[in-house]
DSSP file (Angstrom, degrees, kcal/mol; ACC not computed):
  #  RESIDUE AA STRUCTURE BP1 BP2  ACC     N-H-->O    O-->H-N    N-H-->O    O-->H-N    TCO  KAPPA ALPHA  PHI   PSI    X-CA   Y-CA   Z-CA
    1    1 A X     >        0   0    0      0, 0.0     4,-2.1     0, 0.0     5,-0.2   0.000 360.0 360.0 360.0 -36.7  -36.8   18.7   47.7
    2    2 A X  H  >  +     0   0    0      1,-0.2     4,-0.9     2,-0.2     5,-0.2   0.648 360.0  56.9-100.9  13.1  -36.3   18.5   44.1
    3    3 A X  H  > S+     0   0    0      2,-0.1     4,-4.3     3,-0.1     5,-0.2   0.881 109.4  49.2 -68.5 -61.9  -34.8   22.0   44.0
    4    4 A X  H  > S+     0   0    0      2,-0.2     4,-2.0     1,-0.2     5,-0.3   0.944 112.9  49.7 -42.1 -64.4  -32.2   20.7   46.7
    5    5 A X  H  X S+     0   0    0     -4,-2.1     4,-1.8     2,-0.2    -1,-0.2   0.771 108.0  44.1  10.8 -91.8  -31.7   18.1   44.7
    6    6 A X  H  X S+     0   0    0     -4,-0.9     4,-3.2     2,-0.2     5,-0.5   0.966 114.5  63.0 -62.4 -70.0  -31.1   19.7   41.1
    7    7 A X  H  X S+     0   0    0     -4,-4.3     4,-2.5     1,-0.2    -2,-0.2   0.808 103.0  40.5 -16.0 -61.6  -28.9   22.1   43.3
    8    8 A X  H  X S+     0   0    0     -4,-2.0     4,-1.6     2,-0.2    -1,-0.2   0.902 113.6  52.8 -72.1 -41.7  -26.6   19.7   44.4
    9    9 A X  H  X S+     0   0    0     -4,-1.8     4,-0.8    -5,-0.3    -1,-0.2   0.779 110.3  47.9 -59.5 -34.4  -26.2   17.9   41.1
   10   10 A X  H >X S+     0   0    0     -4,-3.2     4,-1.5     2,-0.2     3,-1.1   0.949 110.2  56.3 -52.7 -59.9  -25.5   21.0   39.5
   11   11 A X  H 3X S+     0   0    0     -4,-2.5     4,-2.8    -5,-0.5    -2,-0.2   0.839 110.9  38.9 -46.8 -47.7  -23.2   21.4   42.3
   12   12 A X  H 3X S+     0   0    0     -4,-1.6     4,-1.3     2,-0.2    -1,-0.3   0.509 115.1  54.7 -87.4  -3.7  -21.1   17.9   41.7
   13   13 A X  H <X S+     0   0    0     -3,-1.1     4,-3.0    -4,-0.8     3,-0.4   0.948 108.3  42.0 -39.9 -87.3  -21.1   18.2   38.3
   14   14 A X  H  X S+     0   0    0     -4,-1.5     4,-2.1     1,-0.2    -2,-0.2   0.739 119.1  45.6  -1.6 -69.9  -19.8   21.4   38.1
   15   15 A X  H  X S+     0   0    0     -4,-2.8     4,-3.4     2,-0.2    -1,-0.2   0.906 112.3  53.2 -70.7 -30.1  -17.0   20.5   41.0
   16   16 A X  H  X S+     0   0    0     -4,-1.3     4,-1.8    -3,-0.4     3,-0.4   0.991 112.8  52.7 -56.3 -47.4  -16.1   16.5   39.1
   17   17 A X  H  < S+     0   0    0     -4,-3.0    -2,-0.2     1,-0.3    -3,-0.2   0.905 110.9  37.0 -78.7 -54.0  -15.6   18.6   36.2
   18   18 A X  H  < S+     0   0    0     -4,-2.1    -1,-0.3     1,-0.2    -2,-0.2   0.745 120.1  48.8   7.2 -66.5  -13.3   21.1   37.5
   19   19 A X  H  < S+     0   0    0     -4,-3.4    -2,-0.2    -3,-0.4    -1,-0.2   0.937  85.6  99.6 -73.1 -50.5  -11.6   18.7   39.5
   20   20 A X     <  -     0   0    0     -4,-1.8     2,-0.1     1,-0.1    -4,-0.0   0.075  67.2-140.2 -36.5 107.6  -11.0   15.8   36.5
   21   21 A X        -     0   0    0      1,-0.0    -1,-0.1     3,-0.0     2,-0.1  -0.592  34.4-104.0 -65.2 136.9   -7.2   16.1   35.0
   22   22 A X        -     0   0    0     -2,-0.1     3,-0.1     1,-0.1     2,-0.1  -0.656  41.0-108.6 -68.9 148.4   -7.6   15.5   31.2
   23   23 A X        -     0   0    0      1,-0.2    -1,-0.1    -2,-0.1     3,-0.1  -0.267  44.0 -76.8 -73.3 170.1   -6.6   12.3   30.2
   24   24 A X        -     0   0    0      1,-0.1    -1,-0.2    -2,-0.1     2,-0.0  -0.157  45.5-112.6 -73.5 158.0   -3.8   11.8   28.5
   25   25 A X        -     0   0    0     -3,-0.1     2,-0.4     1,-0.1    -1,-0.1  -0.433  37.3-129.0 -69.3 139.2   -3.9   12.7   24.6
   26   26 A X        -     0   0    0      1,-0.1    -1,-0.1    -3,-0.1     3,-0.1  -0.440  38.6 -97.3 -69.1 132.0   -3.5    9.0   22.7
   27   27 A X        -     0   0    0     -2,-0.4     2,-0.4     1,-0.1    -1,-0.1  -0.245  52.7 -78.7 -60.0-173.9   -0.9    9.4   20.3
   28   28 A X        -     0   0    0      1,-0.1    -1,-0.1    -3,-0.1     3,-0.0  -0.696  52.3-111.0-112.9 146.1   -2.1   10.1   16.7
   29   29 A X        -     0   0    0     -2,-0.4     2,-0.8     1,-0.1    -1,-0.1  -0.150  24.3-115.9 -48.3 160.7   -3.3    7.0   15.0
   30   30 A X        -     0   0    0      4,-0.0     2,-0.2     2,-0.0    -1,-0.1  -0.861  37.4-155.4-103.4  89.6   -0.9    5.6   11.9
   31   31 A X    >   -     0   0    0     -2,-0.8     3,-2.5     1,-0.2    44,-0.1  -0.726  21.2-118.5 -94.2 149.0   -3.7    6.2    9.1
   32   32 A X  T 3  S+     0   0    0      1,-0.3    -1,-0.2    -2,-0.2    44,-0.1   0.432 108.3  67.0 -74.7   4.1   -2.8    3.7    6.2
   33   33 A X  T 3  S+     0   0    0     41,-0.1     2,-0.5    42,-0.1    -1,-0.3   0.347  80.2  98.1 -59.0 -20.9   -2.5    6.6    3.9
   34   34 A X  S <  S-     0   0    0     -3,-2.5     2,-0.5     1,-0.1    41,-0.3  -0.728  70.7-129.7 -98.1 132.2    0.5    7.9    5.5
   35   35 A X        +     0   0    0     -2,-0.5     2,-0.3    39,-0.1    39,-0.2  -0.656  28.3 179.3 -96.4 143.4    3.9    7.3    4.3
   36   36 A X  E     -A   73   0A   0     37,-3.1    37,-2.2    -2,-0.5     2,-0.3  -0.984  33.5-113.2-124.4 131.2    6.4    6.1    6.7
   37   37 A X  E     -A   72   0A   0     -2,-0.3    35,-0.2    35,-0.3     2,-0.1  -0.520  51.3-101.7 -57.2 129.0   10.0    5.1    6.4
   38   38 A X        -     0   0    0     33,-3.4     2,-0.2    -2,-0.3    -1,-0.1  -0.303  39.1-132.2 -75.7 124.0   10.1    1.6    7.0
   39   39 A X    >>  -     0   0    0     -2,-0.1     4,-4.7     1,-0.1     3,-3.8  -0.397  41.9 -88.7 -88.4 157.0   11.5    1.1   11.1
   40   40 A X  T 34 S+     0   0    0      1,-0.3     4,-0.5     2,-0.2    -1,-0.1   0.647 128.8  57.3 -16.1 -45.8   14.2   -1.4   11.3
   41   41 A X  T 3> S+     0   0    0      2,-0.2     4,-2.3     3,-0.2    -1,-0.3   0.715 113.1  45.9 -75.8 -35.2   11.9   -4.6   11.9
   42   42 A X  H <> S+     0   0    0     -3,-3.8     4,-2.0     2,-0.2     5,-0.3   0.888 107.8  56.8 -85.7 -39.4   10.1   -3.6    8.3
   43   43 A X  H  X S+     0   0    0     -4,-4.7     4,-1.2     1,-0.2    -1,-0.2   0.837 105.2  43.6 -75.2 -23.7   13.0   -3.1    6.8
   44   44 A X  H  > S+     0   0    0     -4,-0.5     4,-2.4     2,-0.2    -2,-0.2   0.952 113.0  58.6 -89.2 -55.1   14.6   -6.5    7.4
   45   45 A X  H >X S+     0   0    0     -4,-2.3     3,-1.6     2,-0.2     4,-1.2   0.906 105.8  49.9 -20.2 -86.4   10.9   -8.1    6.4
   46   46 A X  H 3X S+     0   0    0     -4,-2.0     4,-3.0     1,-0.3    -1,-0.2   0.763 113.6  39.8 -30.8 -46.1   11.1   -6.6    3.2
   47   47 A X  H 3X S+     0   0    0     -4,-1.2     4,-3.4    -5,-0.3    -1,-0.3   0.951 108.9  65.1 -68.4 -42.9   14.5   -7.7    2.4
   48   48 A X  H <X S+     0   0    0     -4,-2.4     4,-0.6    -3,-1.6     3,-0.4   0.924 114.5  32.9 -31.9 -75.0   13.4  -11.1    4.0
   49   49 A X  H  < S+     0   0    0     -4,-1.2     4,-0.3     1,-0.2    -1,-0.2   0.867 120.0  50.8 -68.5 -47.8   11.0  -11.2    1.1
   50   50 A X  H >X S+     0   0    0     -4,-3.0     4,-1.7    -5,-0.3     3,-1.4   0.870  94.0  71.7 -45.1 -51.8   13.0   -9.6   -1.4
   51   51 A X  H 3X S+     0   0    0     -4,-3.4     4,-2.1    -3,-0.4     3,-0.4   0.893  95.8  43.4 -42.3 -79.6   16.2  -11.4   -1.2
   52   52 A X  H 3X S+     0   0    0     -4,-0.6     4,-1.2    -5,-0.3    -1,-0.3   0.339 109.8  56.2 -41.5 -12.5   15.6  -14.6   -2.6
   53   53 A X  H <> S+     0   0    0     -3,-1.4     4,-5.4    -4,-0.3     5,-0.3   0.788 109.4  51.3 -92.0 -56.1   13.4  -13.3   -5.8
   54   54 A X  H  X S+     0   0    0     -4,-1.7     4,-2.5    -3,-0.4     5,-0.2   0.878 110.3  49.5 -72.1 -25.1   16.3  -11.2   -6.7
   55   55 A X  H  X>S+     0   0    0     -4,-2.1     5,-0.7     2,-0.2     4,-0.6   0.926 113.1  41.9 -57.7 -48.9   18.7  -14.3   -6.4
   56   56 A X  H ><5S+     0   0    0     -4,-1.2     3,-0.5    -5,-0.2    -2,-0.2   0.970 110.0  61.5 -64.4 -34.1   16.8  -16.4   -8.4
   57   57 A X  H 3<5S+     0   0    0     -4,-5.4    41,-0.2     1,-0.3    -2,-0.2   0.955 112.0  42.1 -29.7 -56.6   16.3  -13.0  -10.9
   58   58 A X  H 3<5S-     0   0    0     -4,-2.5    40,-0.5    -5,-0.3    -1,-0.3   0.737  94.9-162.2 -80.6  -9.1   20.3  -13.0  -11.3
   59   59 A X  T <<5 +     0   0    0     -4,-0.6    -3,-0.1    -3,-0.5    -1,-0.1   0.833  56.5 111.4  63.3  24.5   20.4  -16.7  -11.6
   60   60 A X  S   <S-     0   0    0     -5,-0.7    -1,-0.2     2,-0.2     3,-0.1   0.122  85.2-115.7-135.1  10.3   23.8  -17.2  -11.0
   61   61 A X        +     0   0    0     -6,-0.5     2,-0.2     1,-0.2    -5,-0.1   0.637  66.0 145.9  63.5   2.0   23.3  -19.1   -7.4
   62   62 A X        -     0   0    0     -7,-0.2    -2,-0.2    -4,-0.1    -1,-0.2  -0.507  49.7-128.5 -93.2 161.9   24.9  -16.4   -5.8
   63   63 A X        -     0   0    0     -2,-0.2     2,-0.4    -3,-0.1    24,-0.1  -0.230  33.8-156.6 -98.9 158.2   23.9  -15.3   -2.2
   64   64 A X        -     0   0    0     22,-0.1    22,-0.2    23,-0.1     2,-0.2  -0.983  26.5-173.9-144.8 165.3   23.2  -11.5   -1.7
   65   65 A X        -     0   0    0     -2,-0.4     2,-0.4    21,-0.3    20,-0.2  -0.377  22.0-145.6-110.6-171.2   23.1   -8.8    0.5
   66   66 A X        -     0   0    0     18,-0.2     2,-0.3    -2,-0.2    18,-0.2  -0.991  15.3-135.3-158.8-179.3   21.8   -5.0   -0.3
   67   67 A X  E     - B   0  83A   0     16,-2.0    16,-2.0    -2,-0.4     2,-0.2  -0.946  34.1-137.8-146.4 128.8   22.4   -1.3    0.6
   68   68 A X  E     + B   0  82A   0     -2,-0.3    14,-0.2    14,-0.2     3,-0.1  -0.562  26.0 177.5 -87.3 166.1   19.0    0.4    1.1
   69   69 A X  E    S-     0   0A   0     12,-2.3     2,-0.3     1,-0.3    -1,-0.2   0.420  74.3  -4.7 -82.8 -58.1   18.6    3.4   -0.2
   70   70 A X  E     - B   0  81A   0     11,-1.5    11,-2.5     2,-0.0    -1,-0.3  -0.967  55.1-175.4-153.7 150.0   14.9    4.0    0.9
   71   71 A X  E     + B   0  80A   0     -2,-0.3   -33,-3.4     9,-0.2     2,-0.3  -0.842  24.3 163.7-163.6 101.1   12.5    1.4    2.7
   72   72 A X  E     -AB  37  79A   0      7,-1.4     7,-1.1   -35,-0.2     2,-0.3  -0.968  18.7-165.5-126.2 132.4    8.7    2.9    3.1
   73   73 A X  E     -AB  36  78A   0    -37,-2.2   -37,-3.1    -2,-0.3     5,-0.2  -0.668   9.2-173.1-109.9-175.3    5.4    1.6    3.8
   74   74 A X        -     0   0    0      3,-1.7     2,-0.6    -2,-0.3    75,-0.3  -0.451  65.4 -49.8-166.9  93.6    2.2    2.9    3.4
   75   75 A X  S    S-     0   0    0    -41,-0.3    -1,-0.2     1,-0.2   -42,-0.1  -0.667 128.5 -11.1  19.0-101.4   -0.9    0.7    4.9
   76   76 A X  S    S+     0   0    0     -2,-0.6    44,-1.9   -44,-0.1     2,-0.3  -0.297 124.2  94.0 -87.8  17.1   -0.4   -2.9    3.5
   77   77 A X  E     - C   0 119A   0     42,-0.2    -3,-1.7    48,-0.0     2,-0.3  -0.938  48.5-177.1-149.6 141.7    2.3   -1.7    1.1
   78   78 A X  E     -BC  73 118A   0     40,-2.6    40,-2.4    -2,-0.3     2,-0.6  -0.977   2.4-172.4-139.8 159.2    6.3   -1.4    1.1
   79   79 A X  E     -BC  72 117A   0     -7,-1.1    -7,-1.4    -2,-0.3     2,-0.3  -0.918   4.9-178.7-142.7 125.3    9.0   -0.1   -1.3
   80   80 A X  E     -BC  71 116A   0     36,-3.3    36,-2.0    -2,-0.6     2,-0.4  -0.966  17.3-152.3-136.8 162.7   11.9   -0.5   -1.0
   81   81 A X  E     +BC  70 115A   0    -11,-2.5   -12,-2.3    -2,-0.3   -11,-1.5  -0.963  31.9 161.7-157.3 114.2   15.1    0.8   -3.1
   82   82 A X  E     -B   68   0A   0     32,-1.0    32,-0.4    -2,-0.4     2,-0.3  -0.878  37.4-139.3-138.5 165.6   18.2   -1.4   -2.9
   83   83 A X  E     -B   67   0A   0    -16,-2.0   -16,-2.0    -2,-0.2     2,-0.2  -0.872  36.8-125.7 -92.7 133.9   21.8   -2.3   -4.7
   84   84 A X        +     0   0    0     28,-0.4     8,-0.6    -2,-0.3   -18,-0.2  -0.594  39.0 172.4 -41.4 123.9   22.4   -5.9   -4.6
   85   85 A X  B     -E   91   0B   0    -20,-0.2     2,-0.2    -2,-0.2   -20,-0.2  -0.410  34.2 -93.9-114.0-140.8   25.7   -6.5   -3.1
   86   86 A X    >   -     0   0    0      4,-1.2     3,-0.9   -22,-0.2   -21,-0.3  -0.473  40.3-103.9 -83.9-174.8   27.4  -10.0   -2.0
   87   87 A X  T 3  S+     0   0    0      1,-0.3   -21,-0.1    -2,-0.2   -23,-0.1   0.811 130.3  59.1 -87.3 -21.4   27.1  -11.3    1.5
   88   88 A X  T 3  S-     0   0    0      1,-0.1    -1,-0.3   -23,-0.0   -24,-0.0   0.297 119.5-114.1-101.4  15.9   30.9  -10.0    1.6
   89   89 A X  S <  S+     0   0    0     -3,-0.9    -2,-0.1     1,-0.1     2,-0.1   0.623  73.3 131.3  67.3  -2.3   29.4   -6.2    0.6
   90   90 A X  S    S-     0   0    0      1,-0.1    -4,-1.2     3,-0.0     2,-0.3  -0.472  71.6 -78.7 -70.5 170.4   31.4   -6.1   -3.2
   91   91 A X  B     -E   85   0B   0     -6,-0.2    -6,-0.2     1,-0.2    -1,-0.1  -0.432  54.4 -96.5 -74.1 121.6   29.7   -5.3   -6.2
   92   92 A X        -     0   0    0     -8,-0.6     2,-0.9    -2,-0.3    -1,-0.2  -0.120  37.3-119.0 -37.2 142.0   27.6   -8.1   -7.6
   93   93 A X        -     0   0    0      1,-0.1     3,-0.5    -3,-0.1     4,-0.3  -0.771  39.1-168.5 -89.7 102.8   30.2  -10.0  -10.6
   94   94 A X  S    S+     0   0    0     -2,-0.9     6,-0.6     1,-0.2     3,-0.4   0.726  81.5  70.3 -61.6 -32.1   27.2   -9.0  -13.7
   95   95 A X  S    S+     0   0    0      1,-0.2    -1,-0.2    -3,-0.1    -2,-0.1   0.801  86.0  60.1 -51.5 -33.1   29.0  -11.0  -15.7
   96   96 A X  S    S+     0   0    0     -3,-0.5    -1,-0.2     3,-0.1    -2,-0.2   0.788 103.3  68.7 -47.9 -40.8   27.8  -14.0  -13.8
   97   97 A X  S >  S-     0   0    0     -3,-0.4     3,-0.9    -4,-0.3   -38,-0.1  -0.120 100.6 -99.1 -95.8 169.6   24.3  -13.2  -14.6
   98   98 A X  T 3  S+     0   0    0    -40,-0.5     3,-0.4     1,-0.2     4,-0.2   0.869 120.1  67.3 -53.9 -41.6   21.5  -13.0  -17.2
   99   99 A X  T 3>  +     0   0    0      1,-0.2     4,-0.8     2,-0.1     5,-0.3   0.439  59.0  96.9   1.3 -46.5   22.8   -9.1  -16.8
  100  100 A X  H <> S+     0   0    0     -3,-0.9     4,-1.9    -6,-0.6    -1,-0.2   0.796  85.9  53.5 -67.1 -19.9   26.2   -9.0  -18.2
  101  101 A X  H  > S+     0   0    0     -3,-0.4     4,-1.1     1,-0.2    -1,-0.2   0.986 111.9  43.4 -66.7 -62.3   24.7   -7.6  -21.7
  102  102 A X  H  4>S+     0   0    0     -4,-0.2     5,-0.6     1,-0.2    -1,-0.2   0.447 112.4  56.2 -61.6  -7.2   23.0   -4.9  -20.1
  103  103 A X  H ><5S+     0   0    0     -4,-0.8     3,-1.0     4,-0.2     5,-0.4   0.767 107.8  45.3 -92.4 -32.7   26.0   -4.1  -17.9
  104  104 A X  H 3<5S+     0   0    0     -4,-1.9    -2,-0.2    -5,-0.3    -3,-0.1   0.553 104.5  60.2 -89.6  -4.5   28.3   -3.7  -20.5
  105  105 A X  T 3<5S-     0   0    0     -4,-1.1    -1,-0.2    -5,-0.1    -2,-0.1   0.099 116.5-107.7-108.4  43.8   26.3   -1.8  -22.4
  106  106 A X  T < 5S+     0   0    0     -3,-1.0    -3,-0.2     1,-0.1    -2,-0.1   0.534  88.3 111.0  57.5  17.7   26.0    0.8  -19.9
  107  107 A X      < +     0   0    0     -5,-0.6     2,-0.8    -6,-0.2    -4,-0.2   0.137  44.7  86.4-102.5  21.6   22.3   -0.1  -19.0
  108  108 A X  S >> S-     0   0    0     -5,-0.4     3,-1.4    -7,-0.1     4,-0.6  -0.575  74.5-155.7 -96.5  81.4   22.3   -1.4  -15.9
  109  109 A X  H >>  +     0   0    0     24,-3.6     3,-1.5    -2,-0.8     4,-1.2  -0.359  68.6  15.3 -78.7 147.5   22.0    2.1  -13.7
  110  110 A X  H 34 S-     0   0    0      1,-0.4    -1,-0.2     2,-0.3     4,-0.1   0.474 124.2 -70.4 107.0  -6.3   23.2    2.1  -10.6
  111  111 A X  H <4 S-     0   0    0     -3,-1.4    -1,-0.4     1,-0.2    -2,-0.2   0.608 108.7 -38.6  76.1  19.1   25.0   -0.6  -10.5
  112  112 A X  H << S-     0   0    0     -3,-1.5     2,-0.7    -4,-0.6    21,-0.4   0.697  77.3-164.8 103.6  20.5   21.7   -2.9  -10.6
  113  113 A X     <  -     0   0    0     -4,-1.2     2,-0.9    -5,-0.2    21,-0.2  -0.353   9.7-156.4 -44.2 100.3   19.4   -0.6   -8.4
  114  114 A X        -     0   0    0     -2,-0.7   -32,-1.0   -32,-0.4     2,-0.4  -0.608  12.8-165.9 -74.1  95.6   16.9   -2.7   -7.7
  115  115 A X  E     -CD  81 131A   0     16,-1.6    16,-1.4    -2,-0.9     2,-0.5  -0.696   4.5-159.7 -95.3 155.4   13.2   -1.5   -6.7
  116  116 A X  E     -CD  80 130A   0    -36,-2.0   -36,-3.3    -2,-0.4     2,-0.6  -0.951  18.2-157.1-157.1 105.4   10.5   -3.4   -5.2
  117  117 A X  E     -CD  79 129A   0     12,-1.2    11,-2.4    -2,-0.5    12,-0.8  -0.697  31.1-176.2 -69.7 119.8    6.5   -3.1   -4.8
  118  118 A X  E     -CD  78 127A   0    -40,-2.4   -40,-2.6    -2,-0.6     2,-0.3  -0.864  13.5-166.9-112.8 173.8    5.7   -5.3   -1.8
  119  119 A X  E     -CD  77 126A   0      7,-0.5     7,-4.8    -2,-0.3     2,-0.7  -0.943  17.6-130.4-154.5 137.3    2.3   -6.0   -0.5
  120  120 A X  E     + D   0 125A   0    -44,-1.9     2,-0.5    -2,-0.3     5,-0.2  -0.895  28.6 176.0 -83.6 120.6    1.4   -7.7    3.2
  121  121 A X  E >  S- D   0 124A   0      3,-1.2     3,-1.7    -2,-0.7    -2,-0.0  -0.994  70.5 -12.8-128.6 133.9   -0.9  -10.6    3.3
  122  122 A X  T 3  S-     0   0    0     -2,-0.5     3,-0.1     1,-0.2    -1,-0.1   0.472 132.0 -53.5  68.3  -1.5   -1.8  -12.5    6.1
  123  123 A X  T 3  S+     0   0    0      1,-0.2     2,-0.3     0, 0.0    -1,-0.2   0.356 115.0  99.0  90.7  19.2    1.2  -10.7    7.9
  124  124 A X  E <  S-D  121   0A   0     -3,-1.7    -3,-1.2   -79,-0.0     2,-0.3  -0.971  71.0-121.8-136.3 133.4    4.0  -11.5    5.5
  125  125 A X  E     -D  120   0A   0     -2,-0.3    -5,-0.2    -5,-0.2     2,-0.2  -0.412  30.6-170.7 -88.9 121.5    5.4   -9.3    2.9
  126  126 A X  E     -D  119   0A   0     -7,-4.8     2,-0.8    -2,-0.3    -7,-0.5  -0.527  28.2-110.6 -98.0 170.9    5.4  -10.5   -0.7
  127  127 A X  E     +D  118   0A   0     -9,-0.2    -9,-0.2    -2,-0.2     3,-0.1  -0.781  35.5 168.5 -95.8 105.9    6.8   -9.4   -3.6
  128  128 A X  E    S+     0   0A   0    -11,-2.4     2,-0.3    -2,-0.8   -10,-0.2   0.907  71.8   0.9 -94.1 -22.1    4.3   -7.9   -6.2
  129  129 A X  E     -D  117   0A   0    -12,-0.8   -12,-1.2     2,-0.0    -1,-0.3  -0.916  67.3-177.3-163.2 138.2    6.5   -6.1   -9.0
  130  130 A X  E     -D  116   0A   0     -2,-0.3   -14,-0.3   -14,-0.2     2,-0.3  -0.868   5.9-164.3-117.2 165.5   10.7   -5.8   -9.0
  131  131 A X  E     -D  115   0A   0    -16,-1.4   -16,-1.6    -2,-0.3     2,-0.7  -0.924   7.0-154.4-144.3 149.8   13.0   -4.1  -11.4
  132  132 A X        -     0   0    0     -2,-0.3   -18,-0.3   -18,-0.2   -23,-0.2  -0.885  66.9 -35.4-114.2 110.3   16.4   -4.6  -11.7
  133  133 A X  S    S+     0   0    0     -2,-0.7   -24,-3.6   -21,-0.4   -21,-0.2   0.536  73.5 167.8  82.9 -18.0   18.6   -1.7  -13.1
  134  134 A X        -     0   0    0    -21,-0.2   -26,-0.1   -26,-0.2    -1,-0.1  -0.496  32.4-142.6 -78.6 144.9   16.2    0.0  -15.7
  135  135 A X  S    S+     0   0    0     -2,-0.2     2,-0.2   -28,-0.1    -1,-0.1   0.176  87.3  42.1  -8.1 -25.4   17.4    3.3  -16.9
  136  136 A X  S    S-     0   0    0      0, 0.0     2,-0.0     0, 0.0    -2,-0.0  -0.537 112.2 -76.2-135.4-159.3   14.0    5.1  -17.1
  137  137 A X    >   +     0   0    0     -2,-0.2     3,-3.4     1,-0.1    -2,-0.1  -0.193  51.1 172.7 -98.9  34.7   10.9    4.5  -13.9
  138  138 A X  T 3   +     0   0    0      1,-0.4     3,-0.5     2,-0.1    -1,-0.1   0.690  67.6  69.4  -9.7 -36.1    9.8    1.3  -14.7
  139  139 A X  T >>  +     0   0    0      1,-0.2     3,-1.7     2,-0.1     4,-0.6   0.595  66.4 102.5 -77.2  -8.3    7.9    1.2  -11.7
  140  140 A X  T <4 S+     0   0    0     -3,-3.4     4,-0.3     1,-0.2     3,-0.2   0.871  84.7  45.6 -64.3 -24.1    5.1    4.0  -12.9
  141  141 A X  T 3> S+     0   0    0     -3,-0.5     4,-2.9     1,-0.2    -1,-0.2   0.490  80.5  89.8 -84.1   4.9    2.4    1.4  -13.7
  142  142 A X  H <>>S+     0   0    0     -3,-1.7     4,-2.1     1,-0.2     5,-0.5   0.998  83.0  63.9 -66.7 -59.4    2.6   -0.5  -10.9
  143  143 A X  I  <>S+     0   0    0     -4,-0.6     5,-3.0     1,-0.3     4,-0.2   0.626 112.4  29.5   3.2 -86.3    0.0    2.0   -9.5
  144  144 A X  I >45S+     0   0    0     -4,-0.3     3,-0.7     3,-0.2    -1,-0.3   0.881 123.4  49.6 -42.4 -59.4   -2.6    1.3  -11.5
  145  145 A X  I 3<5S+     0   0    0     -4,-2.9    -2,-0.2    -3,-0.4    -3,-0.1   0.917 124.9  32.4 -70.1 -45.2   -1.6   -2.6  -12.2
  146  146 A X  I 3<5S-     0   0    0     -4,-2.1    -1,-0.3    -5,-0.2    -2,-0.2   0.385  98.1-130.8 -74.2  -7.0   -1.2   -3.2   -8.3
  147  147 A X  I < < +     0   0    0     -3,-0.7     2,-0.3    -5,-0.5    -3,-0.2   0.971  63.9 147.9  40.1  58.1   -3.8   -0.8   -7.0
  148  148 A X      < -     0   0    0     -5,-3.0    -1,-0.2    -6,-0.3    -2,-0.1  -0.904  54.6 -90.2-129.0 151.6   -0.9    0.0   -5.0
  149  149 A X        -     0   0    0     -2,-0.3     4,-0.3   -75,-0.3    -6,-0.1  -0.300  23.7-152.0 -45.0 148.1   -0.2    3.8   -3.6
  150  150 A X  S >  S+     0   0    0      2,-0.1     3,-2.8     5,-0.1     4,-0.4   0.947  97.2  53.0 -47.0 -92.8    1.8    6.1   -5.7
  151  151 A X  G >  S+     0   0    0      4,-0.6     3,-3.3     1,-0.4     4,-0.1   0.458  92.9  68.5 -52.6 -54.4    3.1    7.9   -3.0
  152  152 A X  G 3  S+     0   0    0      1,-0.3    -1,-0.4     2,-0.1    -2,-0.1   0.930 113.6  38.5 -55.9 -52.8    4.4    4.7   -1.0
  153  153 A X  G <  S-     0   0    0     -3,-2.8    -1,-0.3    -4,-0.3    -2,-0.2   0.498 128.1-103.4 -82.0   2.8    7.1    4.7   -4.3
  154  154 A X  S <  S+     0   0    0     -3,-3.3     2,-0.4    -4,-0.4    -2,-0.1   0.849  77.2 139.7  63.4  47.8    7.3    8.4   -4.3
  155  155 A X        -     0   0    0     -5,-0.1    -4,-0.6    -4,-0.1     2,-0.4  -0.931  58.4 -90.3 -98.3 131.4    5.2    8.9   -7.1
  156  156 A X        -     0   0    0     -2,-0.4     0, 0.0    -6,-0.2     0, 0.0  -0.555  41.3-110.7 -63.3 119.6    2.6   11.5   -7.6
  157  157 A X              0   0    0     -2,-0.4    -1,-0.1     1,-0.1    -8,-0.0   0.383 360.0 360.0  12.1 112.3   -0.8   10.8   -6.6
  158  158 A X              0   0    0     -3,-0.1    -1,-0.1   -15,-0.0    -2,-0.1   0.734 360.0 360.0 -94.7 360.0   -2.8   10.3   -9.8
C-alpha cells in the first residue's frame, strides 16, 4: 500500500507541475538606488516645494514659473534643474532682485539656472540645498553635506 501510494504522489506531482502555467513575472521592483526621471506627478511636487524658496531667494515678491530642464529622483531624493521664469513665461526682470549685480556682470549663467537638492520626509518634498545661477557646480558637496546620492544630481559616485 505505501508503494501505491508514493506512486501516485509521484504521479500528481509530476502531472500539477506540468500542468501549472507560470505565473506572471512581477514587474522589476524600483530599487532606491536607481535613478529615474521624475514622472509628471514628481515633477510638479518638486516645483511645489521649490517654488516658493526661490521666490523668497529673489526677493522681489514676484510670482514664478520654471522651465525644467531635468527632474530625477533616486529613493527619497530629487533634483531638479530649472530657469525661473514669470507666471507669464518671460525672463525673470534681475534687476528687481538681490541678482542684478551678478547679472550684469555676466555671472548669472543661464539666465539664473537654478538647481535643487530635494529630500522626502514624511511624504513631502523639502528643499535641502538650492543654487541660483553659479558659474562653476556649486552642487558637488551636497553629496557628502546631505548624505544625498551623487548620481541623483548626475554626479559621479564617489
Amino acid at each position: 500500500m505505501a508503494r501505491s501510494y508514493f506512486i501516485a504522489a509521484a504521479f500528481a506531482v509530476a502531472t500539477l507541475g506540468a500542468c501549472d502555467p507560470k505565473p506572471p513575472e512581477a514587474p522589476p521592483a524600483v530599487e532606491a538606488g536607481v535613478v529615474t526621471e521624475a514622472d509628471t506627478d514628481t515633477r510638479n511636487a518638486l516645483l511645489t516645494a521649490l517654488t516658493p524658496v526661490i521666490e523668497y531667494e529673489l526677493g522681489n515678491g514676484q510670482k514664478l514659473s520654471f522651465k525644467v530642464e531635468e527632474a530625477r529622483t533616486q529613493g527619497d531624493w530629487g533634483w531638479i534643474h530649472a530657469t525661473p521664469l514669470t507666471l507669464e513665461g518671460t525672463p525673470v526682470n534681475w534687476a528687481k532682485t538681490k541678482f542684478d549685480e551678478q547679472n550684469r556682470e555676466g555671472m548669472l549663467d543661464g539666465g539664473g539656472a537654478t538647481r535643487a537638492l530635494l529630500q522626502k520626509v514624511n511624504g513631502v518634498w523639502e528643499v535641502r540645498a538650492f543654487d541660483i545661477g553659479s558659474t562653476d557646480v556649486a552642487w558637488e558637496p551636497w553629496p557628502e553635506e546631505y548624505k544625498a546620492p551623487p548620481e541623483v544630481m548626475g554626479l559621479a559616485p564617489r
